[in-house]
N, C-alpha and C positions, 0 to 999 in steps of 0.2 A: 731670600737666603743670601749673605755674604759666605760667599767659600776662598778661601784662600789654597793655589793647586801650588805644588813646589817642581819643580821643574816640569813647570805648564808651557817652556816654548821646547819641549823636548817632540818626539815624535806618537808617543801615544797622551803626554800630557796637554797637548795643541789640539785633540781632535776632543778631549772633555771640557777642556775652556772655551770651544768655539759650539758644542750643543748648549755647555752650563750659560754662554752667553746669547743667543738662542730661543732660550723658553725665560731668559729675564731677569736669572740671576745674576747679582755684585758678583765680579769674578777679579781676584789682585792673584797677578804671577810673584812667584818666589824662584830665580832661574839665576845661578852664575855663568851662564851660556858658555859655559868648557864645550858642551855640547848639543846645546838648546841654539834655537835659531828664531832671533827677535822678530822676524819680518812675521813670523805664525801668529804673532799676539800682536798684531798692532791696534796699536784706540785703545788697549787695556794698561792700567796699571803694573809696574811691572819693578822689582826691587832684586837686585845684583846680591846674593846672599850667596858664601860659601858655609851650605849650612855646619860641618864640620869644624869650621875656624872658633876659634874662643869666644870671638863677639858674637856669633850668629842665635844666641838664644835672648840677648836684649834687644836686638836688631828685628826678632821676629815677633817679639812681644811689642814693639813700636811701632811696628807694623799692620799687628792682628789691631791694636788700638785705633790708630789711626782709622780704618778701613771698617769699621765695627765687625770682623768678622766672627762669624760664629760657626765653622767648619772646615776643616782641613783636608783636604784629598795630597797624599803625601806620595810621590811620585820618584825625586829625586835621588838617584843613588847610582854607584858602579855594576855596571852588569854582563861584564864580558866574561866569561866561563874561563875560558884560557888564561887571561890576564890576572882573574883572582888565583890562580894556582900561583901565576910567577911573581908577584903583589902581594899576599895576604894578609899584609899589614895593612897595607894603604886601603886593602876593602873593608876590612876592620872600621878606620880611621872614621873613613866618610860614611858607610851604611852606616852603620851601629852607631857614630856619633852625632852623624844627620840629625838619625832619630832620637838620638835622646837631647840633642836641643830642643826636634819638633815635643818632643812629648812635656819638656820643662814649659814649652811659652806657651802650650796647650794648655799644663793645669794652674801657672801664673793666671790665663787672663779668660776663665773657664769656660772653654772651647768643651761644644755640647758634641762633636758625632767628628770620626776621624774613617778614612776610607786609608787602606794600607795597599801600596800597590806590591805583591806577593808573588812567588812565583811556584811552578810546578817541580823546578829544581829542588825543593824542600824535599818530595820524595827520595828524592835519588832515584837509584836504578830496582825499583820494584816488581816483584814477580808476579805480579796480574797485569793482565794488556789492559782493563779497565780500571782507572783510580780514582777513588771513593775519596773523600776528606780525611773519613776517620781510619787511616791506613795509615801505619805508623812512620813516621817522618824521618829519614835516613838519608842525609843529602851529603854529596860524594865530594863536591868541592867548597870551597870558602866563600864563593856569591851564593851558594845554596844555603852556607850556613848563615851567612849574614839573613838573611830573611825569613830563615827559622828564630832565628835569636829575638830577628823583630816582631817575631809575630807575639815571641814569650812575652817581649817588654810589652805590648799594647797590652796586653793581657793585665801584667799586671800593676800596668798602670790603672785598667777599669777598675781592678778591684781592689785598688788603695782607694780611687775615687767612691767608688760605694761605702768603703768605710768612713769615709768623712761627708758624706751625705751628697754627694755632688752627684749631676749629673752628667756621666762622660760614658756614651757609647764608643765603639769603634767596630771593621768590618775587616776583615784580609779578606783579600781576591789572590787566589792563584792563578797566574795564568799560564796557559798552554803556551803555543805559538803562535805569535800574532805578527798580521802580515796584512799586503793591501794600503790604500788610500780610502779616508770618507773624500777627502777633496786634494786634485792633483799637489796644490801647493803645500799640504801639509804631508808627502810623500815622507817616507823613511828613507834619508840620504845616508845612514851608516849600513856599511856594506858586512853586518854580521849574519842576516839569516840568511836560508836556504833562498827563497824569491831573489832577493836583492842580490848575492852571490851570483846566481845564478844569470841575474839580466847585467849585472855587470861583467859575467865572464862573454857574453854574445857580443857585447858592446863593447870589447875589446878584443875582439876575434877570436874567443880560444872558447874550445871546449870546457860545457861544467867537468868537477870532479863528482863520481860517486865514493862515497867513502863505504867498503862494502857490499857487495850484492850476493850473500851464502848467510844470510839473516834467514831465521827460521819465517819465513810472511811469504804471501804469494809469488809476489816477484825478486823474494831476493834482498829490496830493501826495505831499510828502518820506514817504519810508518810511524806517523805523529799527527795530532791534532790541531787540524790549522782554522784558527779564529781572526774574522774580520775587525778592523783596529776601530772598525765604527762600531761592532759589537761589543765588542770591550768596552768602547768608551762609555756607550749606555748601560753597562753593567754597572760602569761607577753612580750612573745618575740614581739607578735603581735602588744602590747600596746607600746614599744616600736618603732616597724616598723611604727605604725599610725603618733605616733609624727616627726619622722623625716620625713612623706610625707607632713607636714603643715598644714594638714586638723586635726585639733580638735576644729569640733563644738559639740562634745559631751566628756565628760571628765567622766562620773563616768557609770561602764559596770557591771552587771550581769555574775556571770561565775558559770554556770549549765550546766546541759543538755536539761533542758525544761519538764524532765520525773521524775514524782515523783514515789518512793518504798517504801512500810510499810515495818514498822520494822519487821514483821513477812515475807514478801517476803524476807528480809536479811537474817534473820536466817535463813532459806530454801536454802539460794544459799552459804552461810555459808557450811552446812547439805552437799550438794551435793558436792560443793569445797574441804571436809575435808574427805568425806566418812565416815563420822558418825552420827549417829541419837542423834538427838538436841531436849530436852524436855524442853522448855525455864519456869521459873516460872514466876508467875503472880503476879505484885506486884502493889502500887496505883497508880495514876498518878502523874505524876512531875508539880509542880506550874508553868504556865509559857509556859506551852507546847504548842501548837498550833498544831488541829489538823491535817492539809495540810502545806505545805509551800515548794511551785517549783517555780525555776528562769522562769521568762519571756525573754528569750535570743536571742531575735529578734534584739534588737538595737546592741550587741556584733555581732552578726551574719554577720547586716546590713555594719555597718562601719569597724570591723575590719579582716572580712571575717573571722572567728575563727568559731570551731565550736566542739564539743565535740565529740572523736571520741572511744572510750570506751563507753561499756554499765555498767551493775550492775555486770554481771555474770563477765567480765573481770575484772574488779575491783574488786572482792571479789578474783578471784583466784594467782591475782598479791597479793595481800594480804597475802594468806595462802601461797602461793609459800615465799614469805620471810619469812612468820616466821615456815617454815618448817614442816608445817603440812598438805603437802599433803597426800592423802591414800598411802598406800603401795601398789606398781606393782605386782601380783601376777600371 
C-alpha cells in the first residue's frame, strides 16, 4: 500500500507514518510544517503543500502520481477551539478548502480509501455522559463545524463516486482526547491540551489552573476521555485495513477508551508520574464545557476490532517521559 498522510510530520500524523512505515508501507508526507516538525519523518518523502493555496490540488495530483499512491489518511487542518472562534474565516479557508483540494486530486487520480481525521467536537455539548455516533451532531464552535462540514463533503463525495461507477471508500474518526507519546521524539510540543498545559505550567514554576470544580461529577471536575496517541494512530491503520476488506457499512468511528478521568484524577497521575506535589488553582468555569463527555466505542470495537490499549496512568507517564520530567532515581 502507497498511503499518502497530509500533515504526517504533525504530532499525531508522525506517530501513523512511523507504524504505516513499520509494517512496510510507501508512506509520502504532505506537511507545510506551520506546525509539523520535519525531524519526525526523516528517510521519508516529504512535499511542502499549503493545501488551501490555489495550486495545492495539481500540486497534489503530482504528487499522488508520482508516488503511485493509492490512499490518503487526511490529517492536516486548524484545530484550536479558541482561535476558530476569533478566526472563523481562516478555519473556513484551510479546513473546508484543505479538503476540497484533497477530495478533487483524490477523484482526478482515483484514490480507492480516504481516512478523515474528525473530531468529538462535532458533538458539541451533549446531554448524555456517553456518546454514541448516531447522536445528533451539534457542534458549538467553527473547528467543530469545520469537521462536521468535512465529514458531509466525504460523504458525498463517496456517493458521486458510486454513481459513476468508481471505487472510493472513506472512514471519519472522531477523536476524544488524545495525549501521551508512542515514542519520546514524536512528543506533542504544542502546549494546548490538558497533560501538556499542565507539565508545562510545573516546568515553569506555577500552579496548574482548574477551570471549574462545582461540575455535577465526583470531584467537582470536567471528566473526559483520554486516548493514547499510539492508540489513535492504530485506529488509522485499522480504518484502513476495514476498507480494503470491502465491508464499510459504517464509515464514521469513535476513538476512546469508553473510560472517562476528571481533570483532578490527571493532575494526580500528573503528581505521581513527576514525583512532585501539585497544588492546582481554582479558577471559573470555561463557556462551553460539558460536564461528562466519554466515546461510546462499541461500534469501533465492533467492526474494526480496535481497541484502546493504554490506560490514563500510561499516557500521562509516556507524557512526562518525553518531556523529561521524570523523578530522579535515588
Amino acid at each position: 500500500m502507497s498511503v499518502l498522510v497530509t500533515g504526517g510530520a504533525g504530532y499525531i500524523g508522525s506517530h501513523v507514518v512511523r507504524l504505516l512505515s513499520e509494517r512496510g508501507d510507501d508512506v509520502l508526507v504532505v506537511d507545510d510544517l506551520s506546525t509539523g516538525i520535519e525531524a519526525r519523518v526523516t528517510g521519508l518523502p516529504i512535499v511542502n503543500i499549503d493545501l488551501a493555496a490555489a495550486d495545492a490540488e495539481d500540486r497534489l495530483v503530482a504528487a499522488i502520481e508520482e508516488h503511485s499512491v493509492n490512499s490518503i489518511i487526511h490529517f492536516a487542518a486548524k484545530k484550536q477551539v479558541g482561535e476558530s472562534v476569533e478566526e472563523p474565516i481562516m478555519y473556513y479557508r484551510q479546513n473546508i478548502g484543505g479538503l476540497t483540494n484533497v477530495l478533487a486530486a483524490a477523484e482526478r487520480t482515483s484514490i480507492e480509501s480516504l481516512v478523515f481525521s474528525s473530531s468529538a467536537a462535532t458533538y458539541g455539548m451533549p446531554d448524555v455522559e456517553m456518546v454514541a455516533e448516531d447522536l445528533d451532531c451539534r457542534p458549538i464552535n467553527p473547528y467543530g463545524q469545520t469537521k462536521l462540514i468535512g465529514e458531509w463533503m466525504i460523504d458525498n463525495a463517496i456517493t458521486s463516486a458510486r454513481m459513476r461507477g468508481v471505487k472510493f471508500n472513506a472512514v471519519k474518526l472522531r477523536y476524544f482526547n488524545v495525549a501521551g507519546a508512542g515514542w519520546p521524539e514524536l512528543a506533542d510540543t504544542a502546549v494546548m491540551n490538558l497533560i501538556p498545559i499542565v507539565l508545562g505550567r510545573i516546568a515553569d514554576g506555577k500552579a496548574p489552573i482548574v477551570f471549574g470544580d462545582d461540575y455535577d461529577t465526583a470531584d467537582g471536575t470536567c471528566i473526559r476521555d483520554y486516548v493514547h496517541v499510539k492508540d489513535l494512530a492504530e485506529a488509522h491503520i485499522a480504518a484502513l485495513d476495514y476498507m480494503k476488506s470491502g465491508d464499510t457499512s459504517e464509515t464514521v468511528f469513535n476513538v476512546g477508551t469508553g473510560t472517562g478521568a476528571s481533570v483532578k484524577e490527571v493532575i494526580d497521575a500528573i503528581a505521581e508520574a513527576t514525583g512532585r506535589e501539585i497544588v492546582p488553582e481554582m479558577g471559573e468555569r470555561r463557556a462551553g464545557d460539558p460536564p461528562a463527555l466519554v466515546a461510546d466505542v462499541s461500534r469501533i470495537g465492533a467492526q474494526l476490532s480496535w481497541k484502546a490499549e493504554f490506560d490514563l496512568d500510561e499516557i500521562v507517564r509516556s507524557a512526562v517521559e518525553a518531556a523529561g520530567m521524570e523523578p530522579e532515581k535515588g
